[in-house]
C-alpha positions as CSV (number, residue, x, y, z in Angstrom):
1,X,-192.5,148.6,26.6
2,X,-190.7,150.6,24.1
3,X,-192.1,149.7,20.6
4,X,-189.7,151.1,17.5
5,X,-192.9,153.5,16.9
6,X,-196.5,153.3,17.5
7,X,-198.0,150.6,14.7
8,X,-200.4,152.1,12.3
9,X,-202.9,148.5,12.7
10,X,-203.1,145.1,13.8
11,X,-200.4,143.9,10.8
12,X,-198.1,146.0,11.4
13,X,-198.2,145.4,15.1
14,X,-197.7,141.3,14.3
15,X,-194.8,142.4,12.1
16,X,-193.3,144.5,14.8
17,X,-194.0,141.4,17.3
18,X,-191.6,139.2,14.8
19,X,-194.6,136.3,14.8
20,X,-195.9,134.9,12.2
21,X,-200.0,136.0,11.5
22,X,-201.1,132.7,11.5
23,X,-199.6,131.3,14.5
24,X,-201.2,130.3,17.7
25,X,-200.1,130.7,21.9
26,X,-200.6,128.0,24.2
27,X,-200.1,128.1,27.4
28,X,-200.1,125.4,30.5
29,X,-201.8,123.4,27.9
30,X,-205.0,125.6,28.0
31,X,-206.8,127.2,25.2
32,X,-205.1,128.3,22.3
33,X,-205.1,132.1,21.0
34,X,-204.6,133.3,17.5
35,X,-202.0,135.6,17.3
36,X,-204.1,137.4,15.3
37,X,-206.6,138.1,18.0
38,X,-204.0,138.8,21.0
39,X,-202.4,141.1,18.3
40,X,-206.2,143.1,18.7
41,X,-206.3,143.4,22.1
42,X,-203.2,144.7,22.6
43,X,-203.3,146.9,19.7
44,X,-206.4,148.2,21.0
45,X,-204.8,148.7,24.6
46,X,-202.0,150.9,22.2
47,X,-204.8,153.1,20.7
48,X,-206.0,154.6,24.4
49,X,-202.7,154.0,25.8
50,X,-201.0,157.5,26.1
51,X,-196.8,158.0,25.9
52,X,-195.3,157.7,29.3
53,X,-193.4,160.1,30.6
54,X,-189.8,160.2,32.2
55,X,-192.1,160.5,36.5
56,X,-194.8,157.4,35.0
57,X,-191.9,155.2,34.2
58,X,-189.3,156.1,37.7
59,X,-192.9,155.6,39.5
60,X,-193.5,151.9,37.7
61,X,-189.9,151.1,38.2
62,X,-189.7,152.3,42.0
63,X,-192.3,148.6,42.8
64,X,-189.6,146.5,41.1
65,X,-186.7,146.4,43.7
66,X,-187.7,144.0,46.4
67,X,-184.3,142.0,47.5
68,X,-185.9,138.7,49.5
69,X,-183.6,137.4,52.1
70,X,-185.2,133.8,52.6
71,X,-185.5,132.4,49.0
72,X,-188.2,130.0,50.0
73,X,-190.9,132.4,47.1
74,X,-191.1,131.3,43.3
75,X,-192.2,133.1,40.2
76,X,-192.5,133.5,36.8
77,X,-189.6,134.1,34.6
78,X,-190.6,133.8,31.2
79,X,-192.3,129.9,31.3
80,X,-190.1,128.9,34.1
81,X,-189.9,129.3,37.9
82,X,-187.2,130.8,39.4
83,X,-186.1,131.3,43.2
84,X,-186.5,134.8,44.3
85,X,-183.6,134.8,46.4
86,X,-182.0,138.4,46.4
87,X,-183.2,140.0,43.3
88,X,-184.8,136.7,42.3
89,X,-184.8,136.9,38.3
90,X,-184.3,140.5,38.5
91,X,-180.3,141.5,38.8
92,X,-178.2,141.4,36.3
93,X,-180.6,139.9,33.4
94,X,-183.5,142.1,33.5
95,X,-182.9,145.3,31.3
96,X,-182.0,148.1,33.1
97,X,-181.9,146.8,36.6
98,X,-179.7,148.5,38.9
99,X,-177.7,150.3,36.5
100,X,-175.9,152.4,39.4
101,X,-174.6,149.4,41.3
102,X,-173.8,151.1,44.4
103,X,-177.3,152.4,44.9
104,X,-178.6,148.9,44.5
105,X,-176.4,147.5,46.8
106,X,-177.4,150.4,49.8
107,X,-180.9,149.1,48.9
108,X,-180.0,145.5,49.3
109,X,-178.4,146.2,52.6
110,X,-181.1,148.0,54.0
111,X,-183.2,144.9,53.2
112,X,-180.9,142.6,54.8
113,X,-180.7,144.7,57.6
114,X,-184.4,144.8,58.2
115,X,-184.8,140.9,58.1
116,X,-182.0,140.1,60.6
117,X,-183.7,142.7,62.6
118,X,-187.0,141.7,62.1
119,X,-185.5,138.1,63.1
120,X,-184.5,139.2,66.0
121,X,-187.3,141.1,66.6
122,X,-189.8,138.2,66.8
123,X,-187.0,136.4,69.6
124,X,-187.4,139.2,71.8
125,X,-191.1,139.1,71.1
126,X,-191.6,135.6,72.2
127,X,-188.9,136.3,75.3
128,X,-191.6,139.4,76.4
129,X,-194.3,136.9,75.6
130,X,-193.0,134.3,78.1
131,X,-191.8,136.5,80.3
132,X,-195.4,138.2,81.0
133,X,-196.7,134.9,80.9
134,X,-194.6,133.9,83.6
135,X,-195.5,137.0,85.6
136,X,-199.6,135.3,85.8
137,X,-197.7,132.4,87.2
138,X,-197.4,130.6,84.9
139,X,-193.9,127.9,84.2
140,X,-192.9,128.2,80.9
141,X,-192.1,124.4,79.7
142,X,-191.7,123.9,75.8
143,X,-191.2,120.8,76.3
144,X,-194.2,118.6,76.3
145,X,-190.9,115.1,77.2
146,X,-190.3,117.2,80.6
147,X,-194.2,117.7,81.7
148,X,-197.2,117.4,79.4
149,X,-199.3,119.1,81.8
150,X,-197.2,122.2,82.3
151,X,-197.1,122.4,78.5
152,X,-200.5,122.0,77.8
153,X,-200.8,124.8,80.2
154,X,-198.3,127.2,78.7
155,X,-199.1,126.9,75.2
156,X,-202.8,127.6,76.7
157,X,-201.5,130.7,78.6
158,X,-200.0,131.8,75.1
159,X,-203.2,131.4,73.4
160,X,-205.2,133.2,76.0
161,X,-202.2,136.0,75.9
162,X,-203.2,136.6,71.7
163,X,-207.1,136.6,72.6
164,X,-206.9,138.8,76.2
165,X,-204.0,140.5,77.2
166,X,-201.9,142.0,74.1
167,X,-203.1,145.1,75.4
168,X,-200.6,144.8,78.2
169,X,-198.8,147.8,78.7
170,X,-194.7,146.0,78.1
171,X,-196.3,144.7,75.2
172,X,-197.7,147.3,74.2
173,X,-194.5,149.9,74.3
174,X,-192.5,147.2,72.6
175,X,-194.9,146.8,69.5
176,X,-195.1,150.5,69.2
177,X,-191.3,151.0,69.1
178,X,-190.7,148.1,66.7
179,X,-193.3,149.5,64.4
180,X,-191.4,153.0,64.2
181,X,-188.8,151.5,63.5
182,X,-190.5,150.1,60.7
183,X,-191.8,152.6,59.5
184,X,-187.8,154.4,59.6
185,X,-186.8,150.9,57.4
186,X,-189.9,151.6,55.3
187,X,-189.0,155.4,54.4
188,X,-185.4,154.6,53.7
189,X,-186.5,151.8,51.4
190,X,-189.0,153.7,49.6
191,X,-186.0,157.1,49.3
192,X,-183.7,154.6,48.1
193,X,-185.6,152.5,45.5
194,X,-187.0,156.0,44.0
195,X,-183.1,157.0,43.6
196,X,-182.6,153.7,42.0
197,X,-185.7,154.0,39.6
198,X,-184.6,157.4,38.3
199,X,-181.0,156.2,37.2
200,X,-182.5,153.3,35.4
201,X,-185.7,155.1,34.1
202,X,-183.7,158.0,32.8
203,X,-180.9,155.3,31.1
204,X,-183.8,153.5,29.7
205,X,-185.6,156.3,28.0
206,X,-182.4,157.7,26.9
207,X,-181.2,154.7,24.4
208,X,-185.0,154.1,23.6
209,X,-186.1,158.3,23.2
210,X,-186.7,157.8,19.4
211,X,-189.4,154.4,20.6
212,X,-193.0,154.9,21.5
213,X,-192.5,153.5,25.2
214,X,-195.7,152.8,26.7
215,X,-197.2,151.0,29.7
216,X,-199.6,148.2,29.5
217,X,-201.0,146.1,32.2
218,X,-201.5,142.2,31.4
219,X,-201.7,139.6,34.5
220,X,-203.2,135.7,34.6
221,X,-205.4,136.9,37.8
222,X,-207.3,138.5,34.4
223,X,-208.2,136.0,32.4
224,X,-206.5,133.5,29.9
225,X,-205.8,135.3,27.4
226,X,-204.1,138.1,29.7
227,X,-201.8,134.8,31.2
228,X,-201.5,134.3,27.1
229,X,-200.2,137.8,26.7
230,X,-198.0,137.8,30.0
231,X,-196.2,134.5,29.9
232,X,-196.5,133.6,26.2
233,X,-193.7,135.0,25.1
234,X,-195.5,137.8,22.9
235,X,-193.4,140.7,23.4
236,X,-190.3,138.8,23.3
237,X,-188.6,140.7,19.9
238,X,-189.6,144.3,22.1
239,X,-188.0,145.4,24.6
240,X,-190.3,145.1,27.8
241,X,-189.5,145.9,31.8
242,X,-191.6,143.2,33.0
243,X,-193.0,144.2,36.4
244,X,-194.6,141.9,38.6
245,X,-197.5,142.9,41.1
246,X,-198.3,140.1,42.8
Protein backbone atom coordinates (compact mmCIF):
# COMPACT_ATOMS: atom_id res chain seq x y z
CA UNK A 1 0.00 0.00 0.00
CA UNK A 2 1.47 3.36 -0.62
CA UNK A 3 -0.15 5.84 1.81
CA UNK A 4 0.67 9.79 0.79
CA UNK A 5 2.75 9.64 4.28
CA UNK A 6 2.65 7.74 7.35
CA UNK A 7 -0.68 9.29 9.52
CA UNK A 8 0.25 10.84 12.75
CA UNK A 9 -3.24 8.91 14.54
CA UNK A 10 -6.35 7.26 14.04
CA UNK A 11 -8.06 10.71 12.44
CA UNK A 12 -5.86 11.46 10.28
CA UNK A 13 -5.62 7.87 8.99
CA UNK A 14 -9.85 8.04 8.44
CA UNK A 15 -9.09 11.38 6.59
CA UNK A 16 -6.40 9.76 4.42
CA UNK A 17 -8.97 6.73 3.98
CA UNK A 18 -11.54 9.42 2.36
CA UNK A 19 -14.50 7.84 4.87
CA UNK A 20 -16.44 9.47 6.86
CA UNK A 21 -15.67 8.78 11.01
CA UNK A 22 -18.87 7.91 11.69
CA UNK A 23 -19.58 5.41 9.14
CA UNK A 24 -19.93 1.68 9.40
CA UNK A 25 -18.75 -1.66 6.95
CA UNK A 26 -20.88 -4.44 6.34
CA UNK A 27 -20.15 -7.14 4.70
CA UNK A 28 -22.18 -10.48 3.40
CA UNK A 29 -24.66 -9.04 5.74
CA UNK A 30 -22.55 -9.91 8.87
CA UNK A 31 -21.61 -7.71 11.66
CA UNK A 32 -21.06 -4.24 11.21
CA UNK A 33 -17.67 -2.41 12.08
CA UNK A 34 -17.16 1.17 12.94
CA UNK A 35 -14.89 2.75 10.85
CA UNK A 36 -13.64 4.15 13.64
CA UNK A 37 -12.46 0.90 15.05
CA UNK A 38 -11.10 -0.80 11.69
CA UNK A 39 -9.29 2.62 11.40
CA UNK A 40 -7.36 1.25 14.95
CA UNK A 41 -6.45 -1.79 13.95
CA UNK A 42 -5.00 -0.86 10.96
CA UNK A 43 -3.42 2.15 12.30
CA UNK A 44 -1.96 -0.01 14.90
CA UNK A 45 -0.67 -2.58 12.22
CA UNK A 46 1.13 1.00 10.58
CA UNK A 47 2.84 1.73 13.95
CA UNK A 48 4.99 -1.74 13.93
CA UNK A 49 4.85 -1.99 10.31
CA UNK A 50 8.39 -0.95 8.98
CA UNK A 51 8.92 0.76 5.16
CA UNK A 52 9.32 -1.84 2.61
CA UNK A 53 12.04 -1.85 0.57
CA UNK A 54 12.55 -2.08 -3.35
CA UNK A 55 13.67 -6.78 -2.62
CA UNK A 56 10.22 -6.90 0.10
CA UNK A 57 7.99 -5.49 -2.60
CA UNK A 58 9.66 -7.67 -6.13
CA UNK A 59 9.49 -10.69 -3.47
CA UNK A 60 5.46 -9.90 -2.66
CA UNK A 61 4.88 -9.14 -6.26
CA UNK A 62 6.86 -12.40 -7.65
CA UNK A 63 3.29 -14.68 -5.84
CA UNK A 64 1.00 -12.51 -8.01
CA UNK A 65 1.52 -13.90 -11.64
CA UNK A 66 -0.35 -17.12 -11.87
CA UNK A 67 -2.03 -17.31 -15.58
CA UNK A 68 -4.85 -20.32 -15.13
CA UNK A 69 -5.56 -22.08 -18.30
CA UNK A 70 -8.96 -23.78 -17.38
CA UNK A 71 -11.08 -20.80 -15.92
CA UNK A 72 -13.28 -23.18 -14.09
CA UNK A 73 -11.60 -21.07 -10.33
CA UNK A 74 -13.48 -17.88 -8.92
CA UNK A 75 -12.43 -15.14 -6.58
CA UNK A 76 -12.72 -12.03 -5.09
CA UNK A 77 -12.54 -8.80 -6.98
CA UNK A 78 -13.55 -6.14 -4.82
CA UNK A 79 -17.35 -7.57 -3.69
CA UNK A 80 -17.68 -9.48 -6.77
CA UNK A 81 -16.52 -12.80 -8.33
CA UNK A 82 -14.63 -12.97 -11.18
CA UNK A 83 -13.34 -15.90 -13.47
CA UNK A 84 -9.71 -16.42 -13.18
CA UNK A 85 -9.28 -17.30 -16.63
CA UNK A 86 -5.65 -16.15 -17.74
CA UNK A 87 -4.80 -13.46 -15.33
CA UNK A 88 -8.21 -13.70 -13.84
CA UNK A 89 -8.86 -9.97 -12.45
CA UNK A 90 -5.33 -9.32 -12.56
CA UNK A 91 -4.13 -7.97 -16.37
CA UNK A 92 -4.70 -4.96 -17.41
CA UNK A 93 -6.78 -3.43 -14.28
CA UNK A 94 -4.67 -4.21 -11.45
CA UNK A 95 -2.00 -1.35 -10.90
CA UNK A 96 1.15 -2.20 -12.07
CA UNK A 97 0.54 -5.59 -13.59
CA UNK A 98 2.75 -6.63 -16.25
CA UNK A 99 4.06 -3.38 -17.08
CA UNK A 100 6.80 -4.94 -19.59
CA UNK A 101 4.23 -6.75 -21.73
CA UNK A 102 6.63 -8.99 -23.42
CA UNK A 103 7.84 -10.55 -20.18
CA UNK A 104 4.31 -11.30 -19.16
CA UNK A 105 3.44 -12.86 -22.17
CA UNK A 106 6.88 -15.42 -21.97
CA UNK A 107 5.35 -16.08 -18.55
CA UNK A 108 1.87 -16.74 -19.85
CA UNK A 109 3.31 -19.07 -22.53
CA UNK A 110 5.33 -20.97 -20.28
CA UNK A 111 2.09 -21.57 -18.34
CA UNK A 112 0.24 -22.64 -21.30
CA UNK A 113 2.77 -24.73 -22.18
CA UNK A 114 2.96 -26.63 -18.97
CA UNK A 115 -0.90 -27.38 -18.92
CA UNK A 116 -1.16 -28.84 -22.51
CA UNK A 117 1.76 -30.76 -21.35
CA UNK A 118 0.58 -31.75 -18.24
CA UNK A 119 -2.69 -32.69 -20.39
CA UNK A 120 -0.92 -34.78 -22.18
CA UNK A 121 0.91 -36.00 -19.57
CA UNK A 122 -1.96 -37.60 -17.62
CA UNK A 123 -3.08 -39.47 -21.43
CA UNK A 124 0.16 -41.12 -21.46
CA UNK A 125 -0.17 -41.91 -17.79
CA UNK A 126 -3.44 -43.67 -18.14
CA UNK A 127 -2.01 -45.42 -21.60
CA UNK A 128 1.14 -46.79 -19.22
CA UNK A 129 -1.52 -47.51 -16.61
CA UNK A 130 -3.59 -49.80 -18.94
CA UNK A 131 -0.92 -51.02 -20.67
CA UNK A 132 0.76 -52.63 -17.36
CA UNK A 133 -2.49 -53.60 -16.45
CA UNK A 134 -2.82 -55.48 -19.44
CA UNK A 135 0.52 -57.13 -18.98
CA UNK A 136 -1.15 -59.07 -15.46
CA UNK A 137 -3.65 -60.23 -17.97
CA UNK A 138 -5.89 -58.33 -17.64
CA UNK A 139 -8.58 -56.93 -20.90
CA UNK A 140 -8.92 -53.44 -20.62
CA UNK A 141 -12.85 -52.74 -21.32
CA UNK A 142 -14.16 -49.12 -20.38
CA UNK A 143 -17.06 -49.90 -21.41
CA UNK A 144 -19.28 -51.43 -18.81
CA UNK A 145 -22.45 -51.68 -22.49
CA UNK A 146 -19.72 -54.25 -24.11
CA UNK A 147 -19.10 -56.57 -20.75
CA UNK A 148 -19.90 -55.54 -17.21
CA UNK A 149 -17.82 -58.24 -15.95
CA UNK A 150 -14.61 -57.35 -17.70
CA UNK A 151 -15.23 -53.79 -16.45
CA UNK A 152 -15.86 -54.43 -13.14
CA UNK A 153 -12.61 -56.23 -13.41
CA UNK A 154 -10.55 -53.58 -15.02
CA UNK A 155 -11.54 -50.75 -13.03
CA UNK A 156 -10.67 -53.25 -10.06
CA UNK A 157 -7.22 -54.01 -11.65
CA UNK A 158 -6.76 -50.09 -11.68
CA UNK A 159 -7.60 -49.72 -8.16
CA UNK A 160 -5.39 -52.54 -7.05
CA UNK A 161 -2.56 -50.82 -9.48
CA UNK A 162 -2.87 -47.23 -7.03
CA UNK A 163 -2.82 -49.49 -3.74
CA UNK A 164 0.13 -52.28 -4.94
CA UNK A 165 2.00 -51.83 -7.83
CA UNK A 166 2.93 -48.06 -8.50
CA UNK A 167 6.17 -49.07 -7.62
CA UNK A 168 6.52 -50.81 -10.94
CA UNK A 169 9.61 -50.04 -12.47
CA UNK A 170 7.89 -48.35 -16.28
CA UNK A 171 5.93 -46.51 -13.92
CA UNK A 172 8.30 -45.63 -11.92
CA UNK A 173 10.87 -44.09 -14.67
CA UNK A 174 7.93 -42.28 -16.26
CA UNK A 175 6.90 -40.44 -12.98
CA UNK A 176 10.50 -39.57 -12.31
CA UNK A 177 10.99 -38.01 -15.73
CA UNK A 178 7.74 -36.05 -15.78
CA UNK A 179 8.50 -34.65 -12.37
CA UNK A 180 12.01 -33.22 -13.72
CA UNK A 181 10.40 -31.84 -16.10
CA UNK A 182 8.45 -30.15 -13.64
CA UNK A 183 10.59 -29.11 -11.73
CA UNK A 184 12.52 -27.41 -15.36
CA UNK A 185 8.64 -25.73 -15.84
CA UNK A 186 8.88 -24.72 -12.12
CA UNK A 187 12.39 -22.93 -12.32
CA UNK A 188 11.55 -21.09 -15.54
CA UNK A 189 8.38 -19.94 -13.93
CA UNK A 190 9.73 -18.85 -10.83
CA UNK A 191 13.14 -16.85 -13.14
CA UNK A 192 10.50 -15.32 -15.14
CA UNK A 193 7.86 -14.02 -12.62
CA UNK A 194 10.94 -12.54 -10.48
CA UNK A 195 11.93 -10.58 -13.86
CA UNK A 196 8.44 -9.57 -14.12
CA UNK A 197 8.10 -8.40 -10.31
CA UNK A 198 11.25 -6.25 -10.61
CA UNK A 199 9.95 -4.13 -13.69
CA UNK A 200 6.68 -3.56 -11.92
CA UNK A 201 8.07 -3.17 -8.33
CA UNK A 202 10.68 -0.79 -9.42
CA UNK A 203 7.83 1.28 -11.71
CA UNK A 204 5.67 1.23 -8.66
CA UNK A 205 7.96 2.66 -6.16
CA UNK A 206 9.24 5.06 -8.63
CA UNK A 207 5.80 7.22 -9.20
CA UNK A 208 4.96 6.52 -5.40
CA UNK A 209 8.93 7.20 -3.77
CA UNK A 210 7.64 10.36 -1.93
CA UNK A 211 4.55 7.69 -0.17
CA UNK A 212 5.10 5.61 2.91
CA UNK A 213 4.55 2.16 0.94
CA UNK A 214 4.05 -0.46 3.40
CA UNK A 215 2.85 -4.07 3.48
CA UNK A 216 -0.02 -5.25 5.52
CA UNK A 217 -1.52 -8.65 5.65
CA UNK A 218 -5.56 -8.79 6.08
CA UNK A 219 -7.51 -12.18 4.89
CA UNK A 220 -11.26 -13.48 5.84
CA UNK A 221 -9.55 -17.03 6.92
CA UNK A 222 -8.75 -14.27 10.05
CA UNK A 223 -11.64 -13.24 11.28
CA UNK A 224 -14.50 -10.77 10.34
CA UNK A 225 -13.21 -7.94 10.82
CA UNK A 226 -9.97 -8.93 8.61
CA UNK A 227 -12.87 -10.06 5.68
CA UNK A 228 -14.17 -6.30 6.76
CA UNK A 229 -10.78 -4.79 6.06
CA UNK A 230 -10.07 -7.01 2.91
CA UNK A 231 -13.19 -6.92 0.92
CA UNK A 232 -14.90 -3.72 2.33
CA UNK A 233 -13.65 -1.48 0.34
CA UNK A 234 -11.39 0.37 3.03
CA UNK A 235 -8.40 1.25 1.16
CA UNK A 236 -10.21 2.06 -1.89
CA UNK A 237 -9.03 6.17 -2.04
CA UNK A 238 -5.02 4.40 -1.52
CA UNK A 239 -3.47 2.92 -3.85
CA UNK A 240 -3.09 -0.92 -2.81
CA UNK A 241 -1.49 -4.14 -4.94
CA UNK A 242 -3.94 -6.44 -3.60
CA UNK A 243 -2.31 -9.93 -3.46
CA UNK A 244 -4.17 -12.96 -2.91
CA UNK A 245 -2.76 -16.08 -1.00
CA UNK A 246 -5.22 -18.40 -1.07
Amino acid sequence: MAFPHKPKDIDGLITMLGIKADATICLYGDIEYPVKQLAERVFNDLKVTKKAKLKEVISEFSSRYYYDCSGNSYSMSGKRMVSNRGWGSMDKKANFFGVDRKLLKELADASKKEAKEEREEREEEQALIDDIIASFGVEIVKDPAIDPIKYSIYVKAREDFYNNHNDHPRYKAFRRDKSKKRQAFWETSRILSEKVATVDAKAFMGVYNDHHIVKLDYGDDNGQMEGVIEHGGLFDKITCICISHH
